[in-house]
Structure formats: structure tokens, C-alpha cells
C-alpha positions as CSV (number, residue, x, y, z in Angstrom):
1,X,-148.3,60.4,35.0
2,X,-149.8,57.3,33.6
3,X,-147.2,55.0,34.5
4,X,-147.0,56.4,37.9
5,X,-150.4,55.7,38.2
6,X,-149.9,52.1,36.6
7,X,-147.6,51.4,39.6
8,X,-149.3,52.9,42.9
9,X,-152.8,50.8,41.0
10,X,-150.3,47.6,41.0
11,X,-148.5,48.0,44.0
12,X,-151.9,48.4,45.7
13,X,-153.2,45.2,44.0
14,X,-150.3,43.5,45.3
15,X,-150.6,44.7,48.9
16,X,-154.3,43.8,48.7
17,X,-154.1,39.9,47.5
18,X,-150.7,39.7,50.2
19,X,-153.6,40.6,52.9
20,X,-156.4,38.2,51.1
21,X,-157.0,34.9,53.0
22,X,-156.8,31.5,52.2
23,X,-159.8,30.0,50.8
24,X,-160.5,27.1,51.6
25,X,-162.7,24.9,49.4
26,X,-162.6,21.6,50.2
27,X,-161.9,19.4,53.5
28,X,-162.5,15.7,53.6
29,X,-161.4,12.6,55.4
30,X,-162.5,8.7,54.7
31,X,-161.4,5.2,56.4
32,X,-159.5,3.4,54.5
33,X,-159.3,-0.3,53.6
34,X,-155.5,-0.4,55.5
35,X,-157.3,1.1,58.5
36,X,-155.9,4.3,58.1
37,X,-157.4,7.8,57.8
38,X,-157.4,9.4,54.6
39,X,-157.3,13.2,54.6
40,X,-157.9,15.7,51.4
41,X,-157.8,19.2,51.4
42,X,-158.0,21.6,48.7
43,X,-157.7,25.5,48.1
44,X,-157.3,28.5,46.1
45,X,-155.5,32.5,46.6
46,X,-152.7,30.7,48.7
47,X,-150.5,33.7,48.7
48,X,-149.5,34.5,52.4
49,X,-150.0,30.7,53.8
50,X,-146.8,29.2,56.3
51,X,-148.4,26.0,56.6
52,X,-151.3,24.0,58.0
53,X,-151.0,21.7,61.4
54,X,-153.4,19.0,60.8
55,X,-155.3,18.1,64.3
56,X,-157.0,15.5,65.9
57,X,-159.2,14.8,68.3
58,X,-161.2,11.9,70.3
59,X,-164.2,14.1,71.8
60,X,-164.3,17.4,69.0
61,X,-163.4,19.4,71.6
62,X,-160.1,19.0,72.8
63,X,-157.3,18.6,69.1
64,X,-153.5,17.7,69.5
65,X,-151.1,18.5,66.6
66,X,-150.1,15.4,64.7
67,X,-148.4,16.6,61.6
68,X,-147.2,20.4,59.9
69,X,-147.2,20.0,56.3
70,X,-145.9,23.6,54.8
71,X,-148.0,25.5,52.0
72,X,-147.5,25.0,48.4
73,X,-148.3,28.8,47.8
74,X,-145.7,31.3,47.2
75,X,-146.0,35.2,45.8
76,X,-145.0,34.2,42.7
77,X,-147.0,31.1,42.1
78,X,-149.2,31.0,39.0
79,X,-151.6,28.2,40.6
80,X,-154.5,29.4,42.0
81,X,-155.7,26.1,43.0
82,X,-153.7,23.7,45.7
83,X,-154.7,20.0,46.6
84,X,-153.1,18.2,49.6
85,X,-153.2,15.1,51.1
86,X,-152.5,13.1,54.4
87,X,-152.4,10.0,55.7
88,X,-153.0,9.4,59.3
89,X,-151.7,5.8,60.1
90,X,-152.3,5.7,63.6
91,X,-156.0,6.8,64.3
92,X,-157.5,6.9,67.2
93,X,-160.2,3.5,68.0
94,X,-164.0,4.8,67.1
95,X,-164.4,8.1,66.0
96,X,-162.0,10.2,65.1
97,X,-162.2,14.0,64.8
98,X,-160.1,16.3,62.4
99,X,-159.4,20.1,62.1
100,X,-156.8,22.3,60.0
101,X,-154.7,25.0,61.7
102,X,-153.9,27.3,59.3
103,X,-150.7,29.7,59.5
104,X,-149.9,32.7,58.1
105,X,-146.7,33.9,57.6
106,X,-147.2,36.4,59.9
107,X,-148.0,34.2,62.8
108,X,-151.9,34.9,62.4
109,X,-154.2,31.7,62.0
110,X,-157.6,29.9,61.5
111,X,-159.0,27.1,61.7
112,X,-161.1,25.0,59.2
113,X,-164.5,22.6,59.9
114,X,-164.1,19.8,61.6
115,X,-163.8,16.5,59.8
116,X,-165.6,13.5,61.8
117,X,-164.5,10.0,60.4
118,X,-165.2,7.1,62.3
119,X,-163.0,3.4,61.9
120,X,-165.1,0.3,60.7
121,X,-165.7,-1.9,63.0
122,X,-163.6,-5.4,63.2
123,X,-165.3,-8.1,64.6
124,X,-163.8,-11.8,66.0
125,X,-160.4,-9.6,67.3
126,X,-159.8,-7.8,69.8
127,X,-157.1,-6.5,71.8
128,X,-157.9,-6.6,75.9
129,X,-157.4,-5.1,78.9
130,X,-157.9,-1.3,78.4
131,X,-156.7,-0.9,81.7
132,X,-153.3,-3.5,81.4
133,X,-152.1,-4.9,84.9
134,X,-148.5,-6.4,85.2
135,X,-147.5,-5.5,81.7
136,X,-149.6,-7.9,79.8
137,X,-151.8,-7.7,77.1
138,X,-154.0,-10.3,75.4
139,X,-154.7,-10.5,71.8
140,X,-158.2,-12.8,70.8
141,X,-158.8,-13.5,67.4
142,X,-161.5,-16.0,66.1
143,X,-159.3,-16.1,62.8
144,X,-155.7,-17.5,61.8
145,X,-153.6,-14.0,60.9
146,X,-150.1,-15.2,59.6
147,X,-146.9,-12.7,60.3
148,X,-148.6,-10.9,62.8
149,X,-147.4,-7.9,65.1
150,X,-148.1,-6.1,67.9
151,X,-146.3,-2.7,68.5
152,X,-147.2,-0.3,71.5
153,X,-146.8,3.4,70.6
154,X,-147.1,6.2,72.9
155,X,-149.4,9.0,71.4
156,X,-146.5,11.1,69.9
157,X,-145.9,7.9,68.0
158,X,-142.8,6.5,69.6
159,X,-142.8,2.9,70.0
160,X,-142.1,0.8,73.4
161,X,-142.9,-2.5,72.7
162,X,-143.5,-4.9,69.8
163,X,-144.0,-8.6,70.0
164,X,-144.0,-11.0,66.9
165,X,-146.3,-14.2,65.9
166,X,-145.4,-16.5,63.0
167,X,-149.4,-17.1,62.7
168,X,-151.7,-15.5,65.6
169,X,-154.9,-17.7,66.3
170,X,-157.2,-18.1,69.6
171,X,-155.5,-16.2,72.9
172,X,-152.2,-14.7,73.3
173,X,-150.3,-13.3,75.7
174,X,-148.3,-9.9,74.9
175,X,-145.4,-7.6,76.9
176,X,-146.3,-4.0,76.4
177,X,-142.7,-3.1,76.8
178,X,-139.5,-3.8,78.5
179,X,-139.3,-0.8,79.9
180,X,-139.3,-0.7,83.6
181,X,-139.6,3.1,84.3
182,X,-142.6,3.3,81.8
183,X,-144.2,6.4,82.0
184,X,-148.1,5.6,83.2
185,X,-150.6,7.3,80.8
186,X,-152.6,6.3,77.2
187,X,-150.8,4.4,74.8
188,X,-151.7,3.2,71.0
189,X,-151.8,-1.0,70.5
190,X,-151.5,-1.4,66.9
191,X,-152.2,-5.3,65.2
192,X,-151.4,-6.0,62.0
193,X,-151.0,-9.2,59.8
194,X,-148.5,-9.0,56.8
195,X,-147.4,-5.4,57.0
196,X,-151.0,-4.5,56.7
197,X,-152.9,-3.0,60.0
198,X,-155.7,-5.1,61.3
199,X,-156.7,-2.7,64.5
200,X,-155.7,-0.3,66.8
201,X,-156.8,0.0,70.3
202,X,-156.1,3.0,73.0
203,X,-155.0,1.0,76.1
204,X,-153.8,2.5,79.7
205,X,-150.9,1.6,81.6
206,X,-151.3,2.5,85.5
């Protein structure tokens, strides 16, 4: 009689901490010196967690999916305590707004805070039109950036042009892409100077 009563006690601890929900005790994000966005999360009783789907979004109001990153929790796991970490190379110009989608394993979700993080701002470059006309883009930059690149991604993070400086200085003229048939809609124009990102800028192709 006692170990039956042993077992239904355990089996309905275990059907109790399967139904528990992720706790979620930390959520942070940060600008980084490579002009990238720097996301942390942390949290504890991870038992029934599929994965998260980190979001973003330009207003707060309206998030896209930009990556799934699965859970480090499994029945069996002794660690009460998960940290994870993303980094978000491609942020959005200005302010950027983040949220976690989390996923149960039986298709039920939540979400977390939002996470508002905002770029630094660059001054003597800039990369002009918003709105580009005949293909071209300009690049302005009051100082001398050697190996420098341009690359045009669309905003699932497929790129459709790229053109190449040995040094940029002053004003230069840029192709978005080669593409003829290009899509019209938002795009991503990313600088950078030695591997290392110098700005991004949210242009518009008509």
C-alpha cells in the first residue's frame, strides 16, 4: 500500500511539473560596438518548452519572425536554470523592438515583454535616397573607410546586390542590384568597412 501510494504521489508530481510553465526570468537586449543587437534571455522549470521564435519589430506593434532557436529543456534535464543568447546582425535603422514567442510542445504559446533597443547614432555617413530611383544609391561619408562594402538584403535576409570600394571617401554612386525583375518593396542597405558593419539603412525600391 505504501509504494502504491509512492507512485500515484510521483506520477502526479510528474504530470504536474509536465503542465508547469516556463518561467521566464530574464529578457534583455543591448547595441553592440559591431552594430549589431545583442539579445539574452534566461529561465528556469523548462520542462515542456519546443522552442522560442525570437521577434522583431519597427513600431511595437506589428513583430516578424527572424530566428527559431529550440529549448535546451528536456524531461530529464537536471538544470533548472537555461541562459540563451542571440545575435541580430541585421537590425532595423533607429529603434528596434524585440519579443519572445514561446512554444510548447503541445502547440500552446506565450509571449514575453518587449525588449526596445535603439542603434547609436553615426554621424558624417549616410546612405541616401530612402526612396531609390533608377537603381542607384549614394553612399556620403565625411571619413576615409578602407575595404568597404555595400550589400542590399531583402528583409528575409537574402542578398541582391553588393558593390565593393578599395577605400570609400566623399560621394559614391551604388547599383542596388542587377536584377531587372526586382520585386518593389523595403529592403536592408548594409555598410561596412573591414568586415566590420558601419550602418544599416531601410531603403525602398518602387
Amino acid at each position: 500500500m505504501k509504494n502504491l501510494f509512492l507512485s500515484l504521489l510521483l506520477t502526479a508530481f510528474s504530470s504536474l511539473a509536465m503542465s508547469c510553465p516556463l518561467t521566464l526570468t530574464s529578457f534583455t537586449g543591448q547595441f553592440a560596438s559591431n552594430q549589431s543587437v545583442d539579445l539574452s534571455w534566461s529561465t528556469m522549470v523548462e520542462i515542456n518548452t519546443a522552442y522560442f521564435e525570437v521577434q522583431r519589430s519597427s513600431d511595437g506593434v506589428h513583430f516578424e519572425d527572424i530566428m527559431q532557436i529550440a529549448s535546451l529543456g528536456s524531461d530529464t534535464s537536471t538544470v533548472y536554470e537555461h541562459v540563451y543568447n542571440y545575435a541580430d546582425n541585421a537590425p532595423l535603422p533607429g529603434t528596434s523592438y524585440y519579443r519572445l514567442l514561446i512554444v510548447d510542445r503541445d502547440g500552446t504559446n506565450s509571449h514575453s515583454g518587449v525588449v526596445e533597443v535603439s542603434a547609436q547614432a553615426i554621424t558624417g555617413i549616410k546612405i541616401y535616397p530612402t526612396v531609390v530611383q533608377n537603381n542607384n544609391l549614394f553612399v556620403q561619408s565625411d571619413k576615409s573607410l578602407p575595404n568597404a562594402r555595400l550589400e542590399i538584403f531583402d528583409l528575409s535576409g537574402r542578398k541582391i546586390g553588393e558593390t565593393d570600394w578599395e577605400t570609400l571617401s566623399g560621394h559614391q554612386m551604388a547599383i542596388c542590384s542587377t536584377n531587372a525583375h526586382l520585386s518593389g518593396g523595403t529592403y536592408l542597405a548594409r555598410l561596412s568597412s573591414n568586415g566590420q558593419k558601419v550602418l544599416n539603412q531601410l531603403i525602398i525600391l518602387p
